[in-house]
N, C-alpha and C positions, 0 to 999 in steps of 0.2 A: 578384551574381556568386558562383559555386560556386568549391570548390577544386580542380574539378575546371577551370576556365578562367582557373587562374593557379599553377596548379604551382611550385613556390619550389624553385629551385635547391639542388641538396647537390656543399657542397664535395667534388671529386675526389680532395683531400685527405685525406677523412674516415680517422678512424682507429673501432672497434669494440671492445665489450665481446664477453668468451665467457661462457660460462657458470661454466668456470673461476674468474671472478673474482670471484661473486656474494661469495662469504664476504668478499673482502677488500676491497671497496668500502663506504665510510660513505655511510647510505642515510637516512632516514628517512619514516614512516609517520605521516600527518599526520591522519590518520583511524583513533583506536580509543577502544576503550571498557573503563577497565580500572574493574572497579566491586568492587576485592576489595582487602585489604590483603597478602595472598599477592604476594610478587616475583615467583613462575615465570613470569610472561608475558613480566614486564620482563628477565628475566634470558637467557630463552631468545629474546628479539629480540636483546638486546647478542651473544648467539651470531650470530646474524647479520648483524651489524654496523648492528642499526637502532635509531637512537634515534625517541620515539615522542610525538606529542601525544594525550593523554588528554582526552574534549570529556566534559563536564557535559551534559547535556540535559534537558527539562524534559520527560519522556515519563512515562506515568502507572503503566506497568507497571516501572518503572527505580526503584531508590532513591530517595529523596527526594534538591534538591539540596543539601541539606546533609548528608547521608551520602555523595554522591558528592563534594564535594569534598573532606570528610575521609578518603575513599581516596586523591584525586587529590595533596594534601599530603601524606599519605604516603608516597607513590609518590615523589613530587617530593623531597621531603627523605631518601630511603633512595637516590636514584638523579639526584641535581643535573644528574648531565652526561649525562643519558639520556631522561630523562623531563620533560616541561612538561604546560601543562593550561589549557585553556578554558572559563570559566566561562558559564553561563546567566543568567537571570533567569525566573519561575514567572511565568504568568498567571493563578495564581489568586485570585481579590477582585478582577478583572481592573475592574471597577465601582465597587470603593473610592473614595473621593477621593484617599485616600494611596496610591494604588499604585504611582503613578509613583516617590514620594519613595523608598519602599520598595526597589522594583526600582533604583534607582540607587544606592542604599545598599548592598542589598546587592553590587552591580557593583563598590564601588568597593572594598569589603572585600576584595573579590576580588583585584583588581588589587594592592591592600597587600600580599595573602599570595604574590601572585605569579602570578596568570593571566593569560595574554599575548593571547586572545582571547575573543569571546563567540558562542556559537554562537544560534541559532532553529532553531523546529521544525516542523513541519507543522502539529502542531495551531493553529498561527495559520492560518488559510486553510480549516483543514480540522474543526475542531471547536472552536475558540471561535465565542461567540457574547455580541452585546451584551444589552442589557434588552431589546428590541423581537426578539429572537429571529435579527438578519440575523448572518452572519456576519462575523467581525472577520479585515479584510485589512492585511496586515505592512506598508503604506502609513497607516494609519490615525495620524490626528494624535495620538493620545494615546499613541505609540510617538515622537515627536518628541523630546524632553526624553533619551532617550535614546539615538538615534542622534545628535541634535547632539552630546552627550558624548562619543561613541565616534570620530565625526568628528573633531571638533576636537584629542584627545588619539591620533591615529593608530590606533588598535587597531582590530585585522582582526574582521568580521563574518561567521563560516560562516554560511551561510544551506541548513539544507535547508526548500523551499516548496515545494508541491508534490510531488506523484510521478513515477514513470518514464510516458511516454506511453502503454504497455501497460493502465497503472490503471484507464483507461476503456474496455479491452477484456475480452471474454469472457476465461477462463482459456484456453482453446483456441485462444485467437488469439494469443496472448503470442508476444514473439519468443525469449525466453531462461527458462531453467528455474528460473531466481531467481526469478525474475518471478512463473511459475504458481506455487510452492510457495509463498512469502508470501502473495499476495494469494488464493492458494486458502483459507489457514490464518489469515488476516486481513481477513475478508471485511468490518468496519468502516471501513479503510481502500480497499476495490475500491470504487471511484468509478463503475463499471458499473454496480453495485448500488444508488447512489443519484445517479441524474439529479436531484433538488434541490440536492445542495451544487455550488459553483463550478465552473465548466469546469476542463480543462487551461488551455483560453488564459487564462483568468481569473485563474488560479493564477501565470503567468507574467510577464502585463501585469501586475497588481498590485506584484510583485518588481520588476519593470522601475519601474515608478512612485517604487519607491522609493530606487531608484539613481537617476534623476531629480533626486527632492526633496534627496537626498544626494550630488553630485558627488563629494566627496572621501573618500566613505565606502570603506575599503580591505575589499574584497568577497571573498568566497568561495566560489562556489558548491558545495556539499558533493552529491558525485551527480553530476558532470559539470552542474551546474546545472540536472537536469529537463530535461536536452535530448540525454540519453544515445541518442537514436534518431536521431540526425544529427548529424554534424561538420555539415554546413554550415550547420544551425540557432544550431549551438552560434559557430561562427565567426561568424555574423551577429549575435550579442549581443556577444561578445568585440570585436565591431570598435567595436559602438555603445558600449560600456559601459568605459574603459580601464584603471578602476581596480577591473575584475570578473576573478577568474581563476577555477580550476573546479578540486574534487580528483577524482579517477576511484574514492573508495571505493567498495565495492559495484558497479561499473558497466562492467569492466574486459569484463567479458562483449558488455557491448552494443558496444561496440567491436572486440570478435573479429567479432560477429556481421555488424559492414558488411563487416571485413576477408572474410568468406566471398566476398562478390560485388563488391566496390572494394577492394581492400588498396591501389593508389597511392593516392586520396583520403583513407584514414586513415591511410596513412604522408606524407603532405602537409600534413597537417592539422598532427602534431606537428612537421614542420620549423617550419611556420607560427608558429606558438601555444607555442614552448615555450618559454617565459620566462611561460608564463599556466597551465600544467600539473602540480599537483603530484600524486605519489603517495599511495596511503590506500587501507585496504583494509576498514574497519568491522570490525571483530574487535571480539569483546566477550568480555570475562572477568569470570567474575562466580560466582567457584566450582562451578558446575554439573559441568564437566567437568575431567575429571583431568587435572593437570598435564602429564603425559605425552601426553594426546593432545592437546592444547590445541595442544602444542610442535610435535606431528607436522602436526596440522592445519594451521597457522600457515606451517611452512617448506611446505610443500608447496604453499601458493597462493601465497608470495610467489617461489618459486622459479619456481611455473609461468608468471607474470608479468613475470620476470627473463626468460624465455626469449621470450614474446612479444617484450617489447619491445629485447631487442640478438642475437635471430638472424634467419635468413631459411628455418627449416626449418617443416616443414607439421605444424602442430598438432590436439589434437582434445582439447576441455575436456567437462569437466560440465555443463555450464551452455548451450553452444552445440551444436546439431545436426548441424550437417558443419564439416568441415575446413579451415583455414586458415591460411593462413601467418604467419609472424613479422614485424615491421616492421625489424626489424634498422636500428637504430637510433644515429647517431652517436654516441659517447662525450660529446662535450658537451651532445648532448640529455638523454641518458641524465641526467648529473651535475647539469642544473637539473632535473628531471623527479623524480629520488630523493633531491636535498639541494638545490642551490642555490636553487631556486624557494620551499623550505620557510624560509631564510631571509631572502629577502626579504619572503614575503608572510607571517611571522610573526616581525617584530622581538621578539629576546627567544631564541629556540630556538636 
């Protein structure tokens, strides 16, 4: 069943944000990447009233993760009631005997200093690989040892697996401009380019498998969970899956982009689902760019996205090709959507 043949009532009640209020609503951004010991980023979000989860990731061209968490601690200890941090674990010696011991060691160190989640990466699915050369899928038993840990002690699992559906198309056929310009400028990860690694479905099932093996694992899909090209794909996992919710980092776009040709289905979607929706927007800091523009850059995408989601006026982004409306959005959707939802599905923030 689509959400298109169950449309969910909005109370006639509802009351609305303007845009007015952006500055003075407590918000938070549950998707960034702050990999500097420099405050501006964190200082110029408390400008607009966002406190922020900082994710550790285990990507090759990133810090090391013990360089990232020592910004992340930083961060965390200059800005207690602003700033939290999610930690990783490295698949490298992924073959060791002792990896596993390792990887939970390090995990737990983590949690001591104060990491409230753990995030995975693609490169599981997409570029490890065992002794026999096949690829290592985020189901794989010697990944057991530490999701029972993370299960049994509550802590939330961002999982980005997989890519946007796009990844296994031509550049030219992409649907949004994010799209083309990464995977044009990162063509190791365009899955177009090599028909031997895992499907999309592959990619997907596998994730699924492991919510599975994990009933009570408190899930995160980071990316709208690789299902950025359909609410109703994405609502048919969230129904199967209840301890799965999704953040819209990076992906804010592929949701304009249905809103072009359904805006009821995507504004349906979040009546539906929003108690499973949080905001994030993947910003990464990492001193390249000037503090100043960093700041410009920053309010300018989270304000354009204020505007999507609490008015009804006809928009036209970067990133999407024509025009489309706002979802104009209840104040209580709104309020789980940019805080409430970020404290539930990460105790601790």
């Amino acid at each position: 069943m689509t959400l298109q043949h169950c449309s969910p009532k909005e109370d006639s009640s509802a009351t609305y944000y303007s845009m007015d209020d952006y500055q003075n609503i407590a918000k938070y951004d549950v998707h960034v990447h702050v990999m500097t010991f420099d405050s501006s980023f964190v200082n110029s979000s408390a400008e607009d009233n966002f406190k922020l989860l900082t994710i550790n990731v285990d990507v090759p061209s990133y810090p090391s993760l013990e360089d990232q968490q020592h910004y992340a601690l930083h961060q965390a200890k200059a800005f207690p009631d602003h700033l939290h941090y999610a930690t990783a674990f490295t698949v490298n010696n992924w073959e060791d005997e002792n990896w596993q011991k390792i990887a939970l060691d390090y995990l737990k160190q983590s949690f001591s200093n104060g990491a409230i989640a753990v995030k995975v990466w693609k490169n599981i699915g997409m570029e490890l690989k065992d002794q026999h050369g096949e690829f290592v899928m985020i189901n794989n038993s010697r990944f057991d040892a530490i999701f029972n840990f993370l299960e049994e002690n509550n802590i939330t699992v961002i999982g980005h697996l997989g890519e946007p559906k796009n990844c296994w198309l031509p550049v030219e056929e992409m649907t949004v401009a994010g799209d083309k310009n990464y995977f044009a400028t990162h063509p190791e990860y365009h899955m177009y380019l090599h028909p031997e690694y895992p499907s999309y479905e592959d990619q997907l099932n596998f994730r699924d498998k492991l919510l599975e093996k994990h009933p009570d694992l408190k899930f995160v899909g980071a990316h709208l969970g690789s299902l950025e090209w359909s609410v109703d794909a994405l609502a048919e996992r969230l129904d199967e899956y209840p301890n799965m919710a999704v953040d819209m980092a990076a992906r804010i776009s592929h949701l304009q982009y249905q809103a072009v040709t359904d805006w009821q289905k995507v504004h349906d979607f979040f009546i539906k689902y929003q108690d499973r929706i949080l905001y994030g927007t993947d910003i990464q800091t990492d001193g390249e760019m000037s503090p100043e523009d960093l700041k410009k850059e920053a309010h300018e995408i989270r304000l354009r996205h204020w505007k999507f989601f609490t008015s009804d006026e006809t928009m036209n982004v970067p990133k999407v090709e024509n025009e489309f409306k706002g979802l104009k959005l209840p104040k209580q959707v709104i309020d789980k959507i940019y805080r409430e939802n970020a404290k539930k599905w990460f105790p601790g923030m």
